[in-house]
N, C-alpha and C positions, 0 to 999 in steps of 0.2 A: 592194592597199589597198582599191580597190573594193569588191571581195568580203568582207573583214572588215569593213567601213564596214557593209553589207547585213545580215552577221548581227548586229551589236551591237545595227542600229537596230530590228531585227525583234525582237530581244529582251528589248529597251526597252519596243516599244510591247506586246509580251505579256505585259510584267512590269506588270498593272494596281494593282499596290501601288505604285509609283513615281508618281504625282499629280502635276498642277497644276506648280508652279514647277516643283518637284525632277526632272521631266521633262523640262525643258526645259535645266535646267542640263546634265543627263547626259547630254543628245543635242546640244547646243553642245562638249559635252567632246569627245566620241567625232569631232563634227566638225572641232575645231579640232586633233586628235591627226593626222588623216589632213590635215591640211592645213600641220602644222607636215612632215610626215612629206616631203611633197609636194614642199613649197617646197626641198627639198635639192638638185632638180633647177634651181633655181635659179641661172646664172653669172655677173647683172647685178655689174658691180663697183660701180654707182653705186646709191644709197643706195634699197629699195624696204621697202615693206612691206603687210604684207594687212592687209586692215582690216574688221573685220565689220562689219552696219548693220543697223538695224529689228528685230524681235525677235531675232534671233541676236545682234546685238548685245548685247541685256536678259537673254539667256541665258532669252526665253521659248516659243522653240520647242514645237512642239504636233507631234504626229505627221504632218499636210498641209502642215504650215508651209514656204512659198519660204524659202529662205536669200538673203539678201542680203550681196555683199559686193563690195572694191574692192581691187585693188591702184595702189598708189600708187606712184610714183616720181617719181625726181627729175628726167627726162628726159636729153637726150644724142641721141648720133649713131646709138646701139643700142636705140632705141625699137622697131622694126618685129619686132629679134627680142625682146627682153620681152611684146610683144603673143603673137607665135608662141607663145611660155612659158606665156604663162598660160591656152589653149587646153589645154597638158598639166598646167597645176596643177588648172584645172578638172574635167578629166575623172573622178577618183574617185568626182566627187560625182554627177558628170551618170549615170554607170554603175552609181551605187549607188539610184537613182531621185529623186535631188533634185531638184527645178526652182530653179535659181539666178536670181536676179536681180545680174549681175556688171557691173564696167568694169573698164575700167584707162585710168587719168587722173594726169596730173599734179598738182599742188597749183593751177598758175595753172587748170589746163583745169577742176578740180573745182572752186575758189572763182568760174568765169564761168557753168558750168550751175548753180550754186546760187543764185546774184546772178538766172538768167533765171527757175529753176523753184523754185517755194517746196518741191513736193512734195521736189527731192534736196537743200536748205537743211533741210530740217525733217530729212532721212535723214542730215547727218551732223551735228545737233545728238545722235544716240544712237550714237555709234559704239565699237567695243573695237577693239587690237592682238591680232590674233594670233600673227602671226611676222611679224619685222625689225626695221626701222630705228623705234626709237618716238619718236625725237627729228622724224623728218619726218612722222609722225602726228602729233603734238603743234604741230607749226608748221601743220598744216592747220586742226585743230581752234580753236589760236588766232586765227589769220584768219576762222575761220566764225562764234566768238564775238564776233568783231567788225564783223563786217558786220551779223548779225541787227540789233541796236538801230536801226540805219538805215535797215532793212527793216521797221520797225516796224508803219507802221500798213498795210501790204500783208498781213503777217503775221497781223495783228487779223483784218483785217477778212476773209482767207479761212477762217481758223481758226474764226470767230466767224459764219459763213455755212454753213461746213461740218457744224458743229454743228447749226443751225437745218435743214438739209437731212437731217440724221438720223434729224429728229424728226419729218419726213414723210418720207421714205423710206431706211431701208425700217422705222421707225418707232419708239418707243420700249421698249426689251424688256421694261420693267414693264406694260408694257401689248397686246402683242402674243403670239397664242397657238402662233405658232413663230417668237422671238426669232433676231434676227442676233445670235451674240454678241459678234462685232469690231466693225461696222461700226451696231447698231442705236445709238440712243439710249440713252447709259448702258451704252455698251460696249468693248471693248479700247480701240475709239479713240478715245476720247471720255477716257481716263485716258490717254494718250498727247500731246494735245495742249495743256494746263496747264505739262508740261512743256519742251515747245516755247516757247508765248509767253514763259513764264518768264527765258526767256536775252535774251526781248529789251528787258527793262527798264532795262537799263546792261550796257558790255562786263565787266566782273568780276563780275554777278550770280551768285548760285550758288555752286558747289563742283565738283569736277572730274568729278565725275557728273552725268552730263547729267538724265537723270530728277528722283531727287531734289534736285538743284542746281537745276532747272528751277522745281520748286515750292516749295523753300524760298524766291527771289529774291522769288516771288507774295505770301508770308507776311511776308517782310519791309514789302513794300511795300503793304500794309494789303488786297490784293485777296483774300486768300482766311485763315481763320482759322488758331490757332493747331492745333486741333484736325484738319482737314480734311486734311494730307497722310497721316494714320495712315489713315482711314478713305479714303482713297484706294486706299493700299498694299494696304487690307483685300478692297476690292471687286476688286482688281489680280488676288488670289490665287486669290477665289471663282469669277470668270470665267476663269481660265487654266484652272481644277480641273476646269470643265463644257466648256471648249472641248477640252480632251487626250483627255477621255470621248466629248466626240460625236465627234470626230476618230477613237478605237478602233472606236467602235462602227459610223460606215457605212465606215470603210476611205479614207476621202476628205477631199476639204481643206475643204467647205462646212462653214459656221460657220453655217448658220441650222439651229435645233433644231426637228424638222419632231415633227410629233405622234406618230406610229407609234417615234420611236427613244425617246421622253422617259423610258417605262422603266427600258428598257437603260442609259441614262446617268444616271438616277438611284439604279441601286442601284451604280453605278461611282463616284460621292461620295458612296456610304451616307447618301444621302438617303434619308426614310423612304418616298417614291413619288414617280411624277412628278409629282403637283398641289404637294410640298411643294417638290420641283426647284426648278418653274415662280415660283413663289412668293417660293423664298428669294432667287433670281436676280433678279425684280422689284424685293425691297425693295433689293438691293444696287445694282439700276440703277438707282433711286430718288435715293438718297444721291448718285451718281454726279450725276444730271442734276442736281438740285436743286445742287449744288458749282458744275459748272460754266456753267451756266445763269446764275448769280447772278455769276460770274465773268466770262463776255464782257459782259452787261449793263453792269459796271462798266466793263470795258476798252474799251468802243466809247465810253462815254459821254467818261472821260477825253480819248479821240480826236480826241471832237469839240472838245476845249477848256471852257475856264472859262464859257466864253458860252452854251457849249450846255446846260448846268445851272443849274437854277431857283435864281435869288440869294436864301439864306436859306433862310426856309421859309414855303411857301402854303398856307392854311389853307382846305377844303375842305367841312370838315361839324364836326360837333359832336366836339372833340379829336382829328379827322383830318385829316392834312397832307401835302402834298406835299416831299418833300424830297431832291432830288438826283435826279430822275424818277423818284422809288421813294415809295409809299404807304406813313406811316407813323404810328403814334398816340402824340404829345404829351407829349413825358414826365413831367408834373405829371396826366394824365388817367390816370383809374381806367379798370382794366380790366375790362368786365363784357360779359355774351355781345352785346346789344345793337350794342355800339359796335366788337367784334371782328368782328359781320355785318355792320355798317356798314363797316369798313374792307375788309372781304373784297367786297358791293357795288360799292365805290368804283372798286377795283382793277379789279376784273372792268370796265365800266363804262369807265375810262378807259383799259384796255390797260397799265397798269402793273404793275412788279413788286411786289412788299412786301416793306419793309425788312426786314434780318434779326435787326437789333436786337430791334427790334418784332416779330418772330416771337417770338422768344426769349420776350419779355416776357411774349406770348399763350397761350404753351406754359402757361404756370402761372395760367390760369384759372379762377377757380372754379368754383362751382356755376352748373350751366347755369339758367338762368330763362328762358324763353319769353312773353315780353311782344306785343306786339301790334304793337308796334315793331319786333322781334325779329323775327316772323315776317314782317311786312313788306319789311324790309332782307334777308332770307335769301329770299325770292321775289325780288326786285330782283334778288339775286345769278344765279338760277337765268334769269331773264329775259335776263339778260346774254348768253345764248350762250353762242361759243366762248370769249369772253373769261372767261369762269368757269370752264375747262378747269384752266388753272395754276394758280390761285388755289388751285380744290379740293387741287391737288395739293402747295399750299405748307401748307394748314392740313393734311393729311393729314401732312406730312412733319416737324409737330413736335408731331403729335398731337391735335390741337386736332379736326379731324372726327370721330375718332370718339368726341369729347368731347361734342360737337354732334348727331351721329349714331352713336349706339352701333351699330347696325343695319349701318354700314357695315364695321366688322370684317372681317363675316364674309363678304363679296362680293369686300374689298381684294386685290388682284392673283389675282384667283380664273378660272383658267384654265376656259374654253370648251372642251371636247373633241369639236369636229367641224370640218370645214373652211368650213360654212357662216360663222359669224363671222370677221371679223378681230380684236377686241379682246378682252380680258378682261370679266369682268361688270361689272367698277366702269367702266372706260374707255369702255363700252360704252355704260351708262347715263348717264353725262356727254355724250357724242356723239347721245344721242337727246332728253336737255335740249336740248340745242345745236340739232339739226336743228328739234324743236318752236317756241326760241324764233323761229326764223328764220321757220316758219310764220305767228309771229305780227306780224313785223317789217313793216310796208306797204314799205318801203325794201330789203325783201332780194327779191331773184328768187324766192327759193321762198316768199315770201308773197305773191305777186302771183298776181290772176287767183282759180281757184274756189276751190283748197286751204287759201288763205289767206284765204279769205272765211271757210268753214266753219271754221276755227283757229279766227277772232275771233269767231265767232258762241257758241263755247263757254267754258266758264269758265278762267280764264288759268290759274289758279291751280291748280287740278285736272289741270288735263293737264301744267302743269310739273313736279307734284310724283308724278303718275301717271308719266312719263319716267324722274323719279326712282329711281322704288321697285317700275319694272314688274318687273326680276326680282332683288329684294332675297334674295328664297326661293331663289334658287338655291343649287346644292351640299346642300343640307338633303335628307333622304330622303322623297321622294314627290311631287306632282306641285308644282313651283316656283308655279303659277298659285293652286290652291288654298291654300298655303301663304303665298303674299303678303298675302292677304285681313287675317288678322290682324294682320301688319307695316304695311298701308297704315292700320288703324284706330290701331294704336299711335301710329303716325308722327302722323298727322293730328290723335287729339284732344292730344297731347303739344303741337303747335306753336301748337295754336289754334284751329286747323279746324272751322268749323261743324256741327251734329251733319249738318243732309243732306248736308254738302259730304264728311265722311269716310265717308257713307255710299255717296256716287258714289264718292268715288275707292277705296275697295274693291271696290264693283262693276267699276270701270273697269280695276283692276291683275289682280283673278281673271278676266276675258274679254280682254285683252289682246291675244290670238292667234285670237279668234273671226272676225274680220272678215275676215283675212289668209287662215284656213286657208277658212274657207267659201267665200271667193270664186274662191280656187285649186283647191280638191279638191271642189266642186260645179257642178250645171248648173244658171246662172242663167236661164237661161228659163223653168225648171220651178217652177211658182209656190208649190209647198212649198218650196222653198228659200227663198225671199224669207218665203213667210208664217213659217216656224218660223223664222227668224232675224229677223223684227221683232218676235216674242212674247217672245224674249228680252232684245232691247232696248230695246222697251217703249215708248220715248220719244224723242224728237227731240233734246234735250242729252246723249244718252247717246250715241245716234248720229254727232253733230257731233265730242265725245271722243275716240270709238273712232276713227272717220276720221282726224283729228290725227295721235293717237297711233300709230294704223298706220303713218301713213306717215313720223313720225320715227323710229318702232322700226327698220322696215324699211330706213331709207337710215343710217341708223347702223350695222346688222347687217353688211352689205356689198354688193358689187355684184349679188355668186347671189341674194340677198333682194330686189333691187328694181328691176326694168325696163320701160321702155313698157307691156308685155304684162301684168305684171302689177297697175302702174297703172290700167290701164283695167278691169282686170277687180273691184279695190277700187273703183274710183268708182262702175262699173257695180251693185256689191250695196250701195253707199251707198245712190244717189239712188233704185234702186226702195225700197228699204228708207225711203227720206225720205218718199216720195210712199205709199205705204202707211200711214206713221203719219199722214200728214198727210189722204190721200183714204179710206182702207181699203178702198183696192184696189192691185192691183200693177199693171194698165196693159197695154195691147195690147203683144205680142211684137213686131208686125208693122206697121208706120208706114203709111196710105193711101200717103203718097211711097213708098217701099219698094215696096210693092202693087203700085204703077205703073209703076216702073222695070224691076223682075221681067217684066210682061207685053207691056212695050215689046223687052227682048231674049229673054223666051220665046216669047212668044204667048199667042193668048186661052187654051192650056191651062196658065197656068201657075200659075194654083189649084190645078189635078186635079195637077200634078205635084209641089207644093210639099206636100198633104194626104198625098201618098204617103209621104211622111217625116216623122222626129218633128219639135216645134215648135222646137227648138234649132236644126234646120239652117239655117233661111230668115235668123236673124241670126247664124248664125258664118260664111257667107262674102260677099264682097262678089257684086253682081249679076251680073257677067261671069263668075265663080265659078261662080256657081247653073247658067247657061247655058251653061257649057262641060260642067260635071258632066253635064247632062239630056244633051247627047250622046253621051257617052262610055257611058250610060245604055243608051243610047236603041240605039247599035251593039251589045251587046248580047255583048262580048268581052271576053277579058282586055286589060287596057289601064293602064298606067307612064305616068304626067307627072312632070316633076322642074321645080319651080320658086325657083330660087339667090333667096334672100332680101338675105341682107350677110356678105361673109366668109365660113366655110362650112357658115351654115349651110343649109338647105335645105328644101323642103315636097315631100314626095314624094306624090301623087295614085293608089291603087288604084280601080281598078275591076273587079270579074270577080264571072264566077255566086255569087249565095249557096253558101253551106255551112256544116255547122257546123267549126267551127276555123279557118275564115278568116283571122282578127285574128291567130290564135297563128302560120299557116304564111307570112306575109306578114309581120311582126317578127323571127319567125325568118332569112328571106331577106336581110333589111335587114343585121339585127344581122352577118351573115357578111361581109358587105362593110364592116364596119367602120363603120357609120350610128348613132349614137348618139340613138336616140329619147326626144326632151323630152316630145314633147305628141303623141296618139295618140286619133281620135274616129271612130268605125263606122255607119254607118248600113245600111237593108235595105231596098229600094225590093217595091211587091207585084208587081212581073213578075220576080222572081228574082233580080234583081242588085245587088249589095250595093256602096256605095261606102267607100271608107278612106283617111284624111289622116292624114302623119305629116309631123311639124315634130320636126329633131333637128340634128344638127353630124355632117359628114364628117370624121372624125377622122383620116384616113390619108390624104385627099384622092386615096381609089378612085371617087371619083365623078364627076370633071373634065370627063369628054368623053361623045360619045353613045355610042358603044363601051362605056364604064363602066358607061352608063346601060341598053344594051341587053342586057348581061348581066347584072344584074339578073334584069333580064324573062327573061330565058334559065331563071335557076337556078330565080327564083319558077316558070314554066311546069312546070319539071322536080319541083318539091315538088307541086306540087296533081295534076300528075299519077300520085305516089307511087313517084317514080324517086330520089328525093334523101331521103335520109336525116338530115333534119334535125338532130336532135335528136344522132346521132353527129359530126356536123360540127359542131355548137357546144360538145360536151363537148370536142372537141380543141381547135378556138379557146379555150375558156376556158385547156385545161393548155399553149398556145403563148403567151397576151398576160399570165395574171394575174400578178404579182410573185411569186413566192418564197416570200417574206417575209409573203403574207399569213397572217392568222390564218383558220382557217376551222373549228376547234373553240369559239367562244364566238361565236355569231352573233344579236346583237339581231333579232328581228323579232317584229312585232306583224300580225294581221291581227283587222281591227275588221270587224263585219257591221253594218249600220244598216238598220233598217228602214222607221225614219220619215222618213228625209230625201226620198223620192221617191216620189209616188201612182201611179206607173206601173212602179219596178223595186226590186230593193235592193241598198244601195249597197254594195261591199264594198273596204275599204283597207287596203291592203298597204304597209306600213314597212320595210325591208331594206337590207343592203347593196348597189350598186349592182353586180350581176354581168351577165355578157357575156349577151346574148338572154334577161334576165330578163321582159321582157316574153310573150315566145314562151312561157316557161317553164310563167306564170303562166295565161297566157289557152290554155295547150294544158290545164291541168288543168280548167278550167271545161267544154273542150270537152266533155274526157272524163268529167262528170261530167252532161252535156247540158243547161248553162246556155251561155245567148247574152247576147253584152256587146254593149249598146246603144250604148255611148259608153266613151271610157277618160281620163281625166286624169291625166298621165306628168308626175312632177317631180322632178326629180336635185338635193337637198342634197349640195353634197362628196361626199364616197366614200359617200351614203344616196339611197335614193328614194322617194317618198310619192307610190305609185301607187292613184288608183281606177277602181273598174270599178261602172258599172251594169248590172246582171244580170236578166235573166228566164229560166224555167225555155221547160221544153220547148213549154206551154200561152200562152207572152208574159206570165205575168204574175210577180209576184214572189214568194219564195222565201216559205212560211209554216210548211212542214213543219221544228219545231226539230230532226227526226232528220237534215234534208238541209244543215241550216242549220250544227250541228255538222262533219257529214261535210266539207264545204266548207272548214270554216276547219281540220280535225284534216291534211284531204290538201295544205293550202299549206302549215300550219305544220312536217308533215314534211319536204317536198321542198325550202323554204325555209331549212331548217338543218341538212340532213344533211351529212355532211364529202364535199368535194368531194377525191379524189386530184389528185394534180399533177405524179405521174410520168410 
């Protein structure tokens, strides 16, 4: 039985013409064939029967999908062997590779774990017979329908927390760029559990199907519309269709749709690609949330009783009311855009819902008019923060945004294709409202202190609406930043906007990325840096802006986007940048304090030793730093420090004789041990000895102990002295760690030469996939082309990384010949996208 159970199901999931439901029914079949087959081994005389539960039950099985089920009996003296039994009814499935979720329970033992646990009360609210006695199935099911109502507000209120817990983790799938599709927001289970509370409004609610009976009982009882159980069933089928595909396609039971599969499982529902996948499944969890969102809403509020609800209705603003804790407008009050932002304001603002009546109504508004009023009340909205998250999402959900904002269209559930973001572009850009208006907030944490000084010192309005529409352009072909410029003027003088204020906020949407990238992939000491980036900003309100808006965009993007390190490193090309517009000058590198702490733990040489290196050293490490470096210097050897920062990441410390290739055969060494380098900076002292700091994460945790550490220094000793073969020991490591599955025929990389960013080298940046000793790779070609990197700034986006290098030629100074300038970027651009084998 096993064995023919294995080939049906193998032949199910290879038959990818069989989709969505219709798969699930045919492998419930095939299941409940070997299990009626099964049960004949069966000698109970006393009445039993199996009983299936949770999708097997719905007959919605997916190729990973647990089977869940129950044998039931009636009990007796021959219990222990019935238990023995169903060890051997089990087995087919367990042999055939199911992972069962099984009991076997009586009726009293099943209706006391259901009374303890709501999770196996909600499992046999969906339950089928498959073989036996269906009279003592039916006495089960009748006592389960009877209990629920009395479990009521237990039921609510897990039901109705569990939901709320979806929506932050592991988060909404219209809004997330590799959706959960069971478990997200607007997902399998999310249309599972309507059906659930459903039974518990009265013991005869419903119809003898638990599902649909579940959500008719709701429709009855005025909680959810007449309309809403079709469009239930509808999103039911859309996400079975994309869970049975990603389910074929990695082989495995995970239900999150990771980016690398999105393809392969969209042309598996002859979706037109994956953006339109990602897309169609958003709007379908859309409908989902918005259903049931508006549904516990209601169900809690009942809970609380008559008292807990506003008596009548409270009148709030101009033909807007509160009525039943839901915002809603007036039914004798005309509908005009005005009083629709007004009521969207309100919502936002109070943390309420908005009625659906009143959505309805709003759906069929006219012509938009942009009054002063208008644009007023629709900043109030944007001011709001978080609280303006759902709201957008309820005007969005009956149309009304992009009545309001045409513009928003083309953003709406528009999937992000890298792992640096968590959200989509629309979700994204509500989260960086959000995070701005909190800048502006004296009352929230992150407006307190400098960040939210420089918020309020800038114009409100400008940066909420800058948050807005920072990347409206995206998806569109060519660069989303220059492409905004013209949407933030459209936007701006459409609402109202002053002519200089729509003229900042196009400036401020097209450089958006200027502050973030310069302060990360430049050397701020180097006073071209500071100077060409204040000629571009020109002015102190542009600057106060961009700082803002940086740091909303950045703690909205996600956590890779925004840390300590690179906090301080955006404040750091703020304030020189402040005090430049302000003095027109950028400021001594080197504080007298500093001066004097340096010569307290170097000595009176610790001028002469500090001139011996560029101006960037003295302020990237602290003083005890400086003073350990000069010895290690000063000994005049190869020399390994390792110092554990948090977790695992790490600073590892080189010191050894100059040469050229340094930087590449010391990255090379790291990268073998499995060292993942972030952040990588070189210095060359004039008696010969070079030092080098790398900050990165032990990835395999091969670096625990000094042993770990001293081989290391083992291997490094063994490459500089040309016994180690570097370069063939990382092409293996890469065909030992990389996936498979990589692509390595269609390799984005960009390499940029700059010459103006630095009066001492030129700067050269590298964009790439993030491969194994890409570092080594990259600073071994420079070697060989006899350029020395002064300095390097190592940044890992998701599976990318946006590495620079400051370069001088053989003479120390920068690169000018355009025949070396080419050769330089023609020899990355090969080596950086030629096909790696993997055999």
């Amino acid at each position: 039985m096993s064995r023919a159970l294995r080939v049906v199901r193998d032949e199910l999931v290879a038959d990818t013409e069989l989709r969505g439901r219709a798969f699930g029914e045919a492998l419930s079949d095939a299941i409940d064939d070997t299990l009626v087959d099964a049960a004949t081994q069966l000698s109970q005389k006393s009445p039993w029967v199996i009983m299936a539960m949770g999708s097997y039950a719905r007959r919605e099985l997916c190729p990973g999908s647990d089977v869940d089920l129950m044998l039931l009996h009636a009990g007796g003296k021959r219990d222990g062997a019935l238990v023995d039994a169903a060890s051997r009814l089990w087995y087919p499935l367990w042999d055939a590779g199911f992972v069962l979720g099984q009991s076997v329970r009586t009726v009293k033992e099943a209706l006391a774990v259901a009374d303890d646990d709501l999770d196996a009360m909600t499992a046999l609210l969906h339950t089928r017979v498959v073989v036996g006695d269906e009279a003592l199935a039916a006495d089960l099911v009748a006592r389960v329908h009877r209990l629920v109502p009395r479990r009521r507000a237990r039921l609510v209120a897990a039901l109705a927390d569990a939901a709320t817990t979806r929506s932050e983790r592991p988060g909404l799938i219209a809004e997330m760029l590799e959706p959960n599709l069971k478990d997200g927001a607007g997902g399998l289970r999310e249309l599972q559990a309507p059906g659930w509370v459903g039974w518990a409004l009265a013991p005869a609610a419903g119809t003898a199907d638990g599902w649909t009976g579940g959500v008719a009982a709701l429709v009855s009882a005025g909680y959810l519309q007449a309309a809403d159980p079709e469009r239930l069933l509808a999103a039911r089928d859309a996400l079975l269709d994309a869970r049975v595909a990603l389910h074929r396609v990695t082989g495995g039971k995970s239900d999150q749709l990771p980016l690398q599969e999105q393809d392969a499982v969209a042309r598996l529902v002859r979706a037109p690609d994956a953006d339109a996948l990602v897309r169609g499944l958003g709007d379908t969890a859309r409908a989902v949330v918005w259903i049931t969102r508006d549904l516990w809403s209601r169900l809690r509020a009942s809970e609380r009783g008559p008292t807990a609800l506003m008596p009548g209705t409270r009148p709030i603003d101009d033909g807007v009311i509160v009525r039943d804790d839901r915002i809603a407008i007036e039914s004798d009050a005309p509908i005009d855009t005005c009083r629709v932002l007004k009521l969207a304001a309100r919502a936002a603002q109070l943390h309420l819902a908005l009625d659906r009546d009143t959505l309805a109504r709003i759906a069929g508004l006219g012509p938009v008019v942009w009054t002063p009023d208008a644009r007023a009340e629709f900043l109030a909205l944007l001011r709001a923060g978080r609280g303006a998250i759902p709201v957008f999402e309820a005007l969005d959900h009956v149309g009304v945004l992009g009545r309001l904002l045409p513009e928003w269209e083309h953003i709406r559930a528009r999937p992000q294709r890298n792992a640096y973001h968590r959200f989509t572009v629309d979700r994204h850009s509500l989260e960086a409202v959000a995070e701005c208006a909190a800048l502006l907030d004296t009352d929230d944490p992150a407006g307190s202190g400098f960040d939210g000084d420089v918020a309020r010192r800038a114009r409100s309005d400008l940066l909420l609406l800058g948050a807005l529409l920072h990347d409206a352009a995206k998806g569109r072909p060519g660069d989303h930043s220059v492409l905004g410029v013209d949407i933030a003027r459209e936007v701006g003088a459409r609402i109202g906007v002053d002519d200089a204020g729509v003229e900042l906020l196009a400036w401020l949407v097209r450089n958006h990325l200027l502050l973030a990238e310069t302060a990360t992939r430049r050397d701020l000491s180097d006073e071209t840096t500071i100077t060409r980036f204040g000629r571009i900003v020109g002015e102190a309100q542009r600057n106060d802006l961009l700082y803002a808006l940086t740091i909303g965009d950045s703690r909205a993007t996600g956590p890779a986007a925004w840390n300590s390190s690179k906090a301080a490193l955006v404040r750091e090309l703020y304030v020189k940048t402040d005090n430049l517009l302000e003095d027109g000058v950028v400021g001594s590198q080197l504080t007298n304090e500093r001066r004097d702490e340096l010569s307290r733990l170097i000595g009176e040489d610790a001028d002469e030793y500090l001139d011996a290196l560029p101006p960037a050293y003295a302020t990237a490490f602290s003083a005890e730093e400086l003073a350990r470096h000069r010895e290690l210097i000063l000994a005049g050897d190869l020399a390994i420090e390792w110092d554990g920062q948090h977790g695992s990441r790490h600073r590892c410390t080189v010191v050894a004789p100059d040469r050229t290739g340094l930087l590449s055969v010391v990255a090379g060494a790291l990268a073998l041990f499995g060292f993942d380098i972030g952040a990588a900076v070189g210095y060359s002292h004039h008696d010969g000895m070079a030092l080098e700091v790398f900050t990165g994460v032990d990835r395999f945790s091969r670096l625990t102990t000094e042993s770990d550490r001293e081989a290391v220094k083992g291997e490094l000793a063994r490459a500089l002295a040309g016994e180690l073969d570097l370069a063939e020991r990382l092409r293996e490591r890469t065909r030992r760690y990389r996936p498979r599955s990589a692509s390595r025929t269609q390799r984005d990389v960009q390499v940029l030469v700059d010459n103006e960013a630095s009066s001492f080298a030129t700067v050269v940046e590298v964009h790439a996939p993030d491969d194994i000793g890409l570092l080594a790779m990259v600073t071994r070609s420079f070697a060989e082309l006899d350029l020395d990197v002064s300095q390097a700034i190592v940044s890992t986006l998701g599976d990318r990384v946006v590495d620079v290098f400051y370069l001088r030629d053989a003479t120390g100074s920068r690169l000018t010949d355009p025949h070396a300038i080419d050769s330089l970027r023609a020899t990355l651009q090969a080596r950086l996208t030629r096909e790696v084998t993997l055999d």
